[in-house]
DSSP file (Angstrom, degrees, kcal/mol; ACC not computed):
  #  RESIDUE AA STRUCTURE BP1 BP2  ACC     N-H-->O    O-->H-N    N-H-->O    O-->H-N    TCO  KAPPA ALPHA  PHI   PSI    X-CA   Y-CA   Z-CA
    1    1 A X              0   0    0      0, 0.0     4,-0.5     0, 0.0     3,-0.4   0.000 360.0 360.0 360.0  69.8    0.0    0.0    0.0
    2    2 A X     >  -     0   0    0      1,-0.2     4,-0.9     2,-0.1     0, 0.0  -0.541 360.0 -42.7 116.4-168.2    2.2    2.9   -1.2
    3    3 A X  H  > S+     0   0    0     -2,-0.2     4,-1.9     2,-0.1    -1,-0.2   0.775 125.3  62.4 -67.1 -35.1    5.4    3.9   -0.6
    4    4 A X  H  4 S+     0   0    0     -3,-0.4    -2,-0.1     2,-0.2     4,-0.1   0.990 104.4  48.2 -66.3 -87.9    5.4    3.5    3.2
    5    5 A X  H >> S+     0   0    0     -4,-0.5     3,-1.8     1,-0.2     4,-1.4   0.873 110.0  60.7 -24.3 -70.3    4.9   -0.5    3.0
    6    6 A X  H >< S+     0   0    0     -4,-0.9     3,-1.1     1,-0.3     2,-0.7   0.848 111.1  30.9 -29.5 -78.7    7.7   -0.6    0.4
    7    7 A X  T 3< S+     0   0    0     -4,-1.9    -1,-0.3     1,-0.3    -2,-0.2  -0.087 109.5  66.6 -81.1  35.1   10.4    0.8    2.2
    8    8 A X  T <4 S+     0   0    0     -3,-1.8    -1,-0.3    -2,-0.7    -2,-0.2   0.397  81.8 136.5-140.9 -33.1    9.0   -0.9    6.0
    9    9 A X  S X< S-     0   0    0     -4,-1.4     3,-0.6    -3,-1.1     4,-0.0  -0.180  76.2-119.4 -33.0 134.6   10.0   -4.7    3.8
   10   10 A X  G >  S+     0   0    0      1,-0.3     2,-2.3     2,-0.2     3,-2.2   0.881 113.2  47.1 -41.1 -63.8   11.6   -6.7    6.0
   11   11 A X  G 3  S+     0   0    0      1,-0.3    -1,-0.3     2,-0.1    -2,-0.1  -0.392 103.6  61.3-106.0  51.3   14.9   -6.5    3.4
   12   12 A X  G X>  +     0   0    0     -2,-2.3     4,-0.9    -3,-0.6     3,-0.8   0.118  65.7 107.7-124.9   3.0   14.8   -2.7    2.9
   13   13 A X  T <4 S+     0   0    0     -3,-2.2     4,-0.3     1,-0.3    -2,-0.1   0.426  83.0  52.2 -81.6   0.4   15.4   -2.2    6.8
   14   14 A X  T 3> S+     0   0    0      2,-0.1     4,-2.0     3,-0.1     5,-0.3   0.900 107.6  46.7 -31.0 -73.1   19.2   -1.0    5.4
   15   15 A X  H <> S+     0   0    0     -3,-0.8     4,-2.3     1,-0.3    -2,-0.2   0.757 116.8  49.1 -85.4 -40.3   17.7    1.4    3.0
   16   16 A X  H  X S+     0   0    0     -4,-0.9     4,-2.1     3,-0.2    -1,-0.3   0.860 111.0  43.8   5.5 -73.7   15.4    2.6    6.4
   17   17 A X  H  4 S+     0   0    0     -4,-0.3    -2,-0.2    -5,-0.3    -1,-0.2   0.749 113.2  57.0 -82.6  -1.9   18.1    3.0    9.0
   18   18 A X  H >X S+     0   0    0     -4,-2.0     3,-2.6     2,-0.2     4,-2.4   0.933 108.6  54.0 -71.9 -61.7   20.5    5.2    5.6
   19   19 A X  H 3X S+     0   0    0     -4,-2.3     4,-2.4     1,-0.3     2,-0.5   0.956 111.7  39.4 -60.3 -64.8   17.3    7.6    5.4
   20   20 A X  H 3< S+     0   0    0     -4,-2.1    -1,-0.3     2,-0.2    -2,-0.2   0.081 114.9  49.2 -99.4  48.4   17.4    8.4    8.7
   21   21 A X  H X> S+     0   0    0     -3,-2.6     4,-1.3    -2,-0.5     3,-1.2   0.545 113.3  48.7 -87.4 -82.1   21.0    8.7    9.2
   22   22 A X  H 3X S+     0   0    0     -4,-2.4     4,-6.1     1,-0.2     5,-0.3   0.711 115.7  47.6  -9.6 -61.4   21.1   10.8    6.3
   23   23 A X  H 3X S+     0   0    0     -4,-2.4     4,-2.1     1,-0.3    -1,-0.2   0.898 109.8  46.2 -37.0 -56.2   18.2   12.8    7.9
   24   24 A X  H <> S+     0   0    0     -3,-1.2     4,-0.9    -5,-0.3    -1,-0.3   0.714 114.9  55.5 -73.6 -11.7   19.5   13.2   11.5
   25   25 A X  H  X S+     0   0    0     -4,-1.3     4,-4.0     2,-0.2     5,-0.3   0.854 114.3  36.9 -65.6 -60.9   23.1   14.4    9.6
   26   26 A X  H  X S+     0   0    0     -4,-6.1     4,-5.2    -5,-0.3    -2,-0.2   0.929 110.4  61.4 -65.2 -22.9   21.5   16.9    7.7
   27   27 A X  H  < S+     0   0    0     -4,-2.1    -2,-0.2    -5,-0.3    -1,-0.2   0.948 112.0  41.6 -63.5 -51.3   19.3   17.8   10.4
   28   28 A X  H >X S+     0   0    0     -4,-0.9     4,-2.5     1,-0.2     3,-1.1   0.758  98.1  63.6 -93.5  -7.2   22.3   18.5   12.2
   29   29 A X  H 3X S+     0   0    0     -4,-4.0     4,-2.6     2,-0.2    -1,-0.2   0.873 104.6  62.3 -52.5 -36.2   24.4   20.3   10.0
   30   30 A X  H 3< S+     0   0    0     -4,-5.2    -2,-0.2    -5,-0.3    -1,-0.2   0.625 100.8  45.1-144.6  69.2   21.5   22.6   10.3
   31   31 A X  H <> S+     0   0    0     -3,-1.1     4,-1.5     2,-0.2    -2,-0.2   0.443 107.9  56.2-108.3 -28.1   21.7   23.3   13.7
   32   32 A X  H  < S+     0   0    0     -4,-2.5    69,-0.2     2,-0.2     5,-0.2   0.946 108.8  49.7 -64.9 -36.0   25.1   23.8   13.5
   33   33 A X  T >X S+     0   0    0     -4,-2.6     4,-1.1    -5,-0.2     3,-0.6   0.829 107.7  53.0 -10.3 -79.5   24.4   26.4   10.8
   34   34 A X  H 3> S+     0   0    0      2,-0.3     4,-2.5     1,-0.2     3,-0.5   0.938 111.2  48.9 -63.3 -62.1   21.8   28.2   12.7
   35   35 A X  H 3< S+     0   0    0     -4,-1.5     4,-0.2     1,-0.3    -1,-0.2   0.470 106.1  49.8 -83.3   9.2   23.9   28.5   15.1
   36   36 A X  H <> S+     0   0    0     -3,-0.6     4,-1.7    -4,-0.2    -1,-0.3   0.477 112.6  56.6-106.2 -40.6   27.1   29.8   13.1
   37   37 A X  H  X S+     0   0    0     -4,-1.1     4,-4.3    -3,-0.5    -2,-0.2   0.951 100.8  54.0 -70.0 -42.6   24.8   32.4   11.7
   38   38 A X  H  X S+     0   0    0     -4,-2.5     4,-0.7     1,-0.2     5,-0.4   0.988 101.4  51.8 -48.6 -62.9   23.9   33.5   14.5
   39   39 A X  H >> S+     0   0    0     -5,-0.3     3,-1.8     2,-0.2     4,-0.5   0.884 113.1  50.6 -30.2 -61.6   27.3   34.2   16.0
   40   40 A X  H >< S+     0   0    0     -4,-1.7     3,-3.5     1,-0.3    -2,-0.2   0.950 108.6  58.3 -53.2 -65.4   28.0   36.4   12.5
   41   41 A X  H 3< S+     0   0    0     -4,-4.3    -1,-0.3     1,-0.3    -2,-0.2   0.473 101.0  47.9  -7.9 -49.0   24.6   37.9   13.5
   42   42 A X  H << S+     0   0    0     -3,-1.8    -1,-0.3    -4,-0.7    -2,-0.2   0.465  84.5 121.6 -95.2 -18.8   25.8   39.3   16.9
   43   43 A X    <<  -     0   0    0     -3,-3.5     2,-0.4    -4,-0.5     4,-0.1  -0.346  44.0-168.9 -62.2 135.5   29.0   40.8   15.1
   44   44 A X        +     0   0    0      2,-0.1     2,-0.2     3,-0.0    -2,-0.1  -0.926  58.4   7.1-111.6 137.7   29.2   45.0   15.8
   45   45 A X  S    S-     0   0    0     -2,-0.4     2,-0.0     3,-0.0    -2,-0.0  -0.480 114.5  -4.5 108.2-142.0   31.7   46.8   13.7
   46   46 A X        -     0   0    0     -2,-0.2     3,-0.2     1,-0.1    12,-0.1  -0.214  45.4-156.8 -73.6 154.0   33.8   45.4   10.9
   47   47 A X  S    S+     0   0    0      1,-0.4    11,-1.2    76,-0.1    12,-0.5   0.704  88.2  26.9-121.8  -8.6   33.9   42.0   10.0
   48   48 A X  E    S+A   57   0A   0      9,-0.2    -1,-0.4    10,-0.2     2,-0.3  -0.974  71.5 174.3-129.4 117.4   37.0   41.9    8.4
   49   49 A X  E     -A   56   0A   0      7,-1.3     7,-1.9    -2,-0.3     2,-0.3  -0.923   8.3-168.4-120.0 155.5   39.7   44.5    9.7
   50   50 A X  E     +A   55   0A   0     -2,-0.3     2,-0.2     5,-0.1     5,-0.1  -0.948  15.0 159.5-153.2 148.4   43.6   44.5    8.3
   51   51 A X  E >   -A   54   0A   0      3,-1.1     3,-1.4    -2,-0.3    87,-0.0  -0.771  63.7 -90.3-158.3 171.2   46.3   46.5    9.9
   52   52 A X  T 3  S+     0   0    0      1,-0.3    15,-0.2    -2,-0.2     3,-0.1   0.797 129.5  58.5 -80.1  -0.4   50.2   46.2    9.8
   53   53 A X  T 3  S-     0   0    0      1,-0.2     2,-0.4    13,-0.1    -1,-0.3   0.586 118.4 -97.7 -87.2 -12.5   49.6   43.7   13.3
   54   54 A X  E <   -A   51   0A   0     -3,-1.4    -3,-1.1    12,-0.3     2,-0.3  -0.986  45.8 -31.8 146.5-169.4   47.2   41.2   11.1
   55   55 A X  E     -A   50   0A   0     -2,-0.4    10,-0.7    -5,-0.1     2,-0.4  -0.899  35.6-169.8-142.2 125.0   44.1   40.0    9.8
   56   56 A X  E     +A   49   0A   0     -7,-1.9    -7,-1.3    -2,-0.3     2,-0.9  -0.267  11.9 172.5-130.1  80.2   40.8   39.7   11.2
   57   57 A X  E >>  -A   48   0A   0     -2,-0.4     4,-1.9    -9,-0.2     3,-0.7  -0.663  15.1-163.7 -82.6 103.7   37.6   37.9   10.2
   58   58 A X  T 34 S+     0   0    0    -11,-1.2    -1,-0.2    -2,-0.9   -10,-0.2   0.486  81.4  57.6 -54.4 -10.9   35.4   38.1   12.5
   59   59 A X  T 34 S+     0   0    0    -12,-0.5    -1,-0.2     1,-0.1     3,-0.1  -0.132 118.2  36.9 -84.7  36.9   33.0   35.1   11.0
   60   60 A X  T <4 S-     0   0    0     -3,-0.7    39,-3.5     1,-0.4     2,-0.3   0.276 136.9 -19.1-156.8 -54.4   35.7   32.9   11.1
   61   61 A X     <  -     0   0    0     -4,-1.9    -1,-0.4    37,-0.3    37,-0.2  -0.991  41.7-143.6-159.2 162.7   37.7   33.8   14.4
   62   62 A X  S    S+     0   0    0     35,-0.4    -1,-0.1    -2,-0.3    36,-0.1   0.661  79.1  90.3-109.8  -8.6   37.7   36.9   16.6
   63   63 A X  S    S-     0   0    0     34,-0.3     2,-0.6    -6,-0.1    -6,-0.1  -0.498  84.0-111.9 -62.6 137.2   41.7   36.6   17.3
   64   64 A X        -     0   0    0     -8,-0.1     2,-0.7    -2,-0.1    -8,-0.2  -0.829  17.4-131.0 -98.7 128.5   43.8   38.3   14.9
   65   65 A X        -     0   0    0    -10,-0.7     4,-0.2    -2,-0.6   -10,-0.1  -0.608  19.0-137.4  33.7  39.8   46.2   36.8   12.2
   66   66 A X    >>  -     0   0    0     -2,-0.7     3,-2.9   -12,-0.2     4,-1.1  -0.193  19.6-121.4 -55.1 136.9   49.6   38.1   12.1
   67   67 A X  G >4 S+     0   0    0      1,-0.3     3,-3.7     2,-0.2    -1,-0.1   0.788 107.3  50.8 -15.1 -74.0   50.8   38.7    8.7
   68   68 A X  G 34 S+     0   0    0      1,-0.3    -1,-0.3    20,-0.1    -2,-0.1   0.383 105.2  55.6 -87.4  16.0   53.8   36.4    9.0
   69   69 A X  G <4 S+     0   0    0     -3,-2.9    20,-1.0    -4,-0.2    -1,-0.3   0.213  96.6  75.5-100.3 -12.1   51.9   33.7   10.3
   70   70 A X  E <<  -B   88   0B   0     -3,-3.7     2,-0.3    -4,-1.1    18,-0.2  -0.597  58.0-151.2-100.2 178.5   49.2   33.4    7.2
   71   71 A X  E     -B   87   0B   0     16,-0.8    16,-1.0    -2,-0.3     2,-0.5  -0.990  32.0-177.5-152.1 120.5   49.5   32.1    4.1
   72   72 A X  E     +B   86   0B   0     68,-0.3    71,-2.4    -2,-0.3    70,-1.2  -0.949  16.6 100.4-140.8 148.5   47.0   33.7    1.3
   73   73 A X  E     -B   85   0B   0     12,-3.5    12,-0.7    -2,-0.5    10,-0.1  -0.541  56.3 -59.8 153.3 171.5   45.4   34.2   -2.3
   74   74 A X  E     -B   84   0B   0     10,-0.2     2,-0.5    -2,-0.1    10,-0.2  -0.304  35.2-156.3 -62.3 112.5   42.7   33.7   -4.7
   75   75 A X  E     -B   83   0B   0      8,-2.1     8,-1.2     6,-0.1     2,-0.7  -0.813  14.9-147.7-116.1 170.3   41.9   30.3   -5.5
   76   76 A X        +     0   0    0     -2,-0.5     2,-0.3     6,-0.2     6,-0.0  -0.874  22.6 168.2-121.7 131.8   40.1   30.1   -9.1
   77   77 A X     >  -     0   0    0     -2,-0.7     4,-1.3     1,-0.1     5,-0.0  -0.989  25.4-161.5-118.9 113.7   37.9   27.7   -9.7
   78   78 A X  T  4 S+     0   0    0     -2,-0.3     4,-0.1     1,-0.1    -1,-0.1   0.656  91.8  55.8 -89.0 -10.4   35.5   27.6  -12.8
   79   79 A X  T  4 S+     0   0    0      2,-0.1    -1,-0.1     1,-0.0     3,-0.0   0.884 130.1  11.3 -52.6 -75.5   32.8   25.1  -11.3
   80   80 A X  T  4 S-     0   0    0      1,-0.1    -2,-0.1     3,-0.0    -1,-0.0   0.673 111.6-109.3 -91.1 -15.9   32.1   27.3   -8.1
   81   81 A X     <  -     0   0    0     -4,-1.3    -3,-0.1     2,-0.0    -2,-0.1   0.200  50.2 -45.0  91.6 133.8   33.9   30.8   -8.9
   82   82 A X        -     0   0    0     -4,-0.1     2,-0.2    -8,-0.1    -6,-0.2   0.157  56.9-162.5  -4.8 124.4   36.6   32.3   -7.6
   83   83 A X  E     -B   75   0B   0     -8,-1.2    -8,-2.1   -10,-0.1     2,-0.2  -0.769  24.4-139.3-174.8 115.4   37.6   32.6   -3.7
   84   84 A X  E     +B   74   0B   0    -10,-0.2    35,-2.4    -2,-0.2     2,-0.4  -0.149  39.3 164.5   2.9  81.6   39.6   34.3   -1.5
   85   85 A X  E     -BC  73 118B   0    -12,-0.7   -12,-3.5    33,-0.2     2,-0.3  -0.949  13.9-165.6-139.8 159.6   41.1   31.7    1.2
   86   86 A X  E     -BC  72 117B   0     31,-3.7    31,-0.5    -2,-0.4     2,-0.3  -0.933   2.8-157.1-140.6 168.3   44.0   31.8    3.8
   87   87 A X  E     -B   71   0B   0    -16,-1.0   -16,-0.8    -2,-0.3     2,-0.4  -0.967  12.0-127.8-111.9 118.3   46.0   29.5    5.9
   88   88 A X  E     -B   70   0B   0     -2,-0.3   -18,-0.2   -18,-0.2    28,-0.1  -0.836  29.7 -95.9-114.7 156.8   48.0   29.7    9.1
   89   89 A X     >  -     0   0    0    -20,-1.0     4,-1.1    -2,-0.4    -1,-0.1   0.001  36.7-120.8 -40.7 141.4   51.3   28.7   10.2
   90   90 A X  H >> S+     0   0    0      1,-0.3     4,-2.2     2,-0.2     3,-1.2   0.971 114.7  51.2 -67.5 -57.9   51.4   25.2   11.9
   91   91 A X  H >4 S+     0   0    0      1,-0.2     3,-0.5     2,-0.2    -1,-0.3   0.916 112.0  46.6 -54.9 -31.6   52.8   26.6   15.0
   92   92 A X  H >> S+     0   0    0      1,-0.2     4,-2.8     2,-0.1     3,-0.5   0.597  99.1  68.3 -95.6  12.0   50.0   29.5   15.2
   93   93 A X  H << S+     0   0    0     -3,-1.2    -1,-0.2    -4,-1.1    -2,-0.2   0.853  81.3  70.7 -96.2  -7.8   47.3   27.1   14.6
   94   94 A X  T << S+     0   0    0     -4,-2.2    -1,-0.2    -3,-0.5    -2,-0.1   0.627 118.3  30.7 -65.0   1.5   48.0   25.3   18.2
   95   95 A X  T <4 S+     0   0    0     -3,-0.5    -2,-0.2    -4,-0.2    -1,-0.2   0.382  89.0 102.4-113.3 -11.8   46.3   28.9   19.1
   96   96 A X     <  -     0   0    0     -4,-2.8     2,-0.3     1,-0.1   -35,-0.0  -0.361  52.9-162.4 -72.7 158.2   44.3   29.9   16.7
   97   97 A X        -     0   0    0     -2,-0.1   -35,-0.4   -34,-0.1   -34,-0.3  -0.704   9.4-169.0-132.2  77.2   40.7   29.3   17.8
   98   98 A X        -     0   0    0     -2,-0.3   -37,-0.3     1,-0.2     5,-0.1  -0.461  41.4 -82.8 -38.8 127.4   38.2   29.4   14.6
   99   99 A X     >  -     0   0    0    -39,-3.5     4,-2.7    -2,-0.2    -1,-0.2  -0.057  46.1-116.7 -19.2 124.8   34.2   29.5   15.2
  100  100 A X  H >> S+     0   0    0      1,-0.2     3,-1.8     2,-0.2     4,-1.3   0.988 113.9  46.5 -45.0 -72.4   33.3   26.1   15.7
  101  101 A X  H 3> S+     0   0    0    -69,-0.2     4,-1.3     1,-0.2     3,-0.4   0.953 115.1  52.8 -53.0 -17.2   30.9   25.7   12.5
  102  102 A X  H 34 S+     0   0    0      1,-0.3    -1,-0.2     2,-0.2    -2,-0.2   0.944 105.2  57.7 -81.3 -18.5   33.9   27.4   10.6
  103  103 A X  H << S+     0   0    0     -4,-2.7    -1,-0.3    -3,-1.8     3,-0.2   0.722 107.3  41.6 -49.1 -39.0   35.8   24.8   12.1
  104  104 A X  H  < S+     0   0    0     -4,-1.3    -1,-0.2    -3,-0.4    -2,-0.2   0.323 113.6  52.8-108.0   8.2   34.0   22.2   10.7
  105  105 A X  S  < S+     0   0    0     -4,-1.3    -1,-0.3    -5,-0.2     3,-0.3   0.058  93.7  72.6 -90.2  13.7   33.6   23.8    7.1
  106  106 A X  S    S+     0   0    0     -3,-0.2    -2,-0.1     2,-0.1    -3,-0.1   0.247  91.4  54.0-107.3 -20.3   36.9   24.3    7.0
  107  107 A X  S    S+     0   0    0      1,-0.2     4,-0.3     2,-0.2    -2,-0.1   0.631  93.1  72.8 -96.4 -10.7   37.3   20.5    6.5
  108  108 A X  S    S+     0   0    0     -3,-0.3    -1,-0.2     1,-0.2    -2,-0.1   0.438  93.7  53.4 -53.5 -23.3   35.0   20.6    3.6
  109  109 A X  S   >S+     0   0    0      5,-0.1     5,-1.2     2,-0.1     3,-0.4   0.315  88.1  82.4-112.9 -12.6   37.7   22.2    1.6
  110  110 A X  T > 5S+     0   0    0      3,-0.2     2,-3.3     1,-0.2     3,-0.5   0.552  92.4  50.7 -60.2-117.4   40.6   19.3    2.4
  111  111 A X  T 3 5S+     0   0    0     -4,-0.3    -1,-0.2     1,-0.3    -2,-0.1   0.187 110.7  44.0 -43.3   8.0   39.3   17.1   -0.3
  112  112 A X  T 3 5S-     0   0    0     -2,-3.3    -1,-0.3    -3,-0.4    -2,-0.2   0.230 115.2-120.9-119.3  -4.0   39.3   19.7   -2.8
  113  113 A X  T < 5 +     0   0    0     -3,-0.5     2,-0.3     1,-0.2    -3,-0.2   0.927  58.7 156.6  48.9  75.8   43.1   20.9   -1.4
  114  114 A X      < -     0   0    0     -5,-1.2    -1,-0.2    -4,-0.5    -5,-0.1  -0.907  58.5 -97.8-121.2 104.2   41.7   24.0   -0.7
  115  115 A X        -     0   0    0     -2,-0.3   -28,-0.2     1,-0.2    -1,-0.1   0.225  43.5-118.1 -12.2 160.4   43.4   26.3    2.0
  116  116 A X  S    S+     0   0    0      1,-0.1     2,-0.3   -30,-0.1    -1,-0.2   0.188  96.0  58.3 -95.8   9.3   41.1   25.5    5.4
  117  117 A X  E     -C   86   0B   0    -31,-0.5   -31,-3.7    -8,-0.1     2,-0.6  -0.707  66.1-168.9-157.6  97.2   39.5   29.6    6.1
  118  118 A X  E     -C   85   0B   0     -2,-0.3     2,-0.5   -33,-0.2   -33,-0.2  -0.651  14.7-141.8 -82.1 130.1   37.6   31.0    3.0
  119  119 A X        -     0   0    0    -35,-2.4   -35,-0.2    -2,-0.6    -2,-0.0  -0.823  16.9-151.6 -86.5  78.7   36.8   35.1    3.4
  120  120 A X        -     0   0    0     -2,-0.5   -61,-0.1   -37,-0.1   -37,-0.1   0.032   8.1-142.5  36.4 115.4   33.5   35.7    2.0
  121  121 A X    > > +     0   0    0      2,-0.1     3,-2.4     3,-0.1     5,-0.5   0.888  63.3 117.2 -77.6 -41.2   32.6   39.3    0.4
  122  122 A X  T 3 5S+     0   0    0      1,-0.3    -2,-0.1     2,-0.1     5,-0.0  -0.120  80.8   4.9 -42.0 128.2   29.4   39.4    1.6
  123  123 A X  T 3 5S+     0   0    0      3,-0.0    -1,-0.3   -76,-0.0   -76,-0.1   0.385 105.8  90.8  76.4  -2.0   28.7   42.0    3.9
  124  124 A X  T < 5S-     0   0    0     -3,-2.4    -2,-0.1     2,-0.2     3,-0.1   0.779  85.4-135.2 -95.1 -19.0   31.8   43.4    3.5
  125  125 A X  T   5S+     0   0    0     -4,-0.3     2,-0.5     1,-0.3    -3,-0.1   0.683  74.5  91.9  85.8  28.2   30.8   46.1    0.3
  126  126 A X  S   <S-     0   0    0     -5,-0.5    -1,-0.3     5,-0.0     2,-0.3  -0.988  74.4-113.4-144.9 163.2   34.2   45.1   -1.8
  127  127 A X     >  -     0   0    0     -2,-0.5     4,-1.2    -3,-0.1     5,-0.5  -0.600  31.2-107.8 -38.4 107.4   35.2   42.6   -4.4
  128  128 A X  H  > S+     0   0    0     -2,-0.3     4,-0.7     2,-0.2    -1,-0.1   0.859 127.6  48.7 -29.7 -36.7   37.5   39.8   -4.0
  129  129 A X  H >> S+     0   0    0      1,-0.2     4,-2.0     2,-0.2     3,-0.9   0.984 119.2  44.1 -65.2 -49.8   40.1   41.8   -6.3
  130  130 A X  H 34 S+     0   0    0      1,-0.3    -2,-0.2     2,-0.3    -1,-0.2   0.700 119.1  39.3 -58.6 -24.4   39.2   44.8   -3.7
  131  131 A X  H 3X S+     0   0    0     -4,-1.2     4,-1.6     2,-0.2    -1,-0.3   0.554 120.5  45.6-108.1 -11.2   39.4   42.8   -0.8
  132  132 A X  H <X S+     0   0    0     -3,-0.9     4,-1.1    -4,-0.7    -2,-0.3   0.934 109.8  56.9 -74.8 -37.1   42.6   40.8   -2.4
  133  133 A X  H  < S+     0   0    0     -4,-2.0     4,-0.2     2,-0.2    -2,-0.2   0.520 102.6  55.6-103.2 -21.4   44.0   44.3   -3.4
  134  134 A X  H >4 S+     0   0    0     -5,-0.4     3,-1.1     2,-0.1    -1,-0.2   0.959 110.3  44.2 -75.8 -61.1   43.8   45.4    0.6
  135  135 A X  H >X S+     0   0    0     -4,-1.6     4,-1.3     1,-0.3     3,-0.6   0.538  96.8  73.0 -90.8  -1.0   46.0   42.3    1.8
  136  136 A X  T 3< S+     0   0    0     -4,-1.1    -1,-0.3     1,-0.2    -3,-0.2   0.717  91.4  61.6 -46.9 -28.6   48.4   42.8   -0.9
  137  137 A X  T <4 S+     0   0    0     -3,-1.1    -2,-0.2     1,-0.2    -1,-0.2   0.670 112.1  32.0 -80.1 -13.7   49.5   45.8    1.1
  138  138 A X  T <4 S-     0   0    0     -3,-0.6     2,-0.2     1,-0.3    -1,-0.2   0.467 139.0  -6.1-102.4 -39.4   50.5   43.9    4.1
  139  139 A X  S  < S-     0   0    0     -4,-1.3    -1,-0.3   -72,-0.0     2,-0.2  -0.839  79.1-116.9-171.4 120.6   51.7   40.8    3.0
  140  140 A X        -     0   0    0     -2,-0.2   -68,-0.3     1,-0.2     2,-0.2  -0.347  49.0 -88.0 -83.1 150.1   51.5   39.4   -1.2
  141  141 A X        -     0   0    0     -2,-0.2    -1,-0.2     1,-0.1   -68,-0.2  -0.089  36.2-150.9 -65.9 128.0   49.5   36.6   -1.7
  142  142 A X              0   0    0    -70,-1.2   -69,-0.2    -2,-0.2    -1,-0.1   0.893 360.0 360.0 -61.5 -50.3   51.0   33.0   -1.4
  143  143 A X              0   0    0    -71,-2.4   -70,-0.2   -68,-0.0    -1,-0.2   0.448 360.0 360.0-137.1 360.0   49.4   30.7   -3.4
């Protein structure tokens, strides 16, 4: 009788306990989400500031960057578009302290060998070249 009956067959009770792995997975990817949005949400001021001490995105971490501890630059992708990612030094990353969800996006981007801390334009009112063309002044882009 339907769909329901189908997938309730004694030899579909795999294809059963998949769906609602799947489910409760997505389910919590988005609550971690919601709750990474939020955080951005609660940011006052700037969300990215750069000075000759560093770099600081605040959706990502509120601790600042020093130049000579990152690693930067545009990586180009024709699939997804172009993007803006950075990297830290091995030694400063036993202190850097990343947003949890950015923490765990950040791992989305190993299998693609993608630096681990994408910078986002949104909400910031510049470009990627514009926002590339800022941290060129501090420290030229790496990779």
């Amino acid at each position: 009788a339907g769909l329901g009956a189908v997938l309730l067959a004694e030899e579909d009770w795999w294809l059963c306990a998949a769906m609602a792995a799947a489910g409760l997975f997505l389910f919590l990817v988005g609550v971690m989400m919601a709750g990474g949005m939020g955080r951005v949400l609660r940011i006052t001021g700037p969300v990215i500031e750069m000075d000759a001490g560093g770099f600081i995105d605040r959706r990502i971490s509120e601790q600042k960057v020093p130049w000579a501890e990152m690693s930067w630059g545009i990586v180009r992708n024709a699939r997804f578009g172009d993007g803006l990612y950075f990297d830290v030094t091995r030694d400063f990353a036993k202190t850097y302290r990343a947003a949890r969800p950015m923490t765990w996006l950040s791992a989305f981007n190993r299998p693609f060998n993608y630096p681990p801390h994408a910078v986002l334009t949104i909400g910031t009112g510049k470009s990627l070249a514009e926002l590339a063309g800022l941290m060129e002044r501090f420290r030229p882009a790496s990779f």
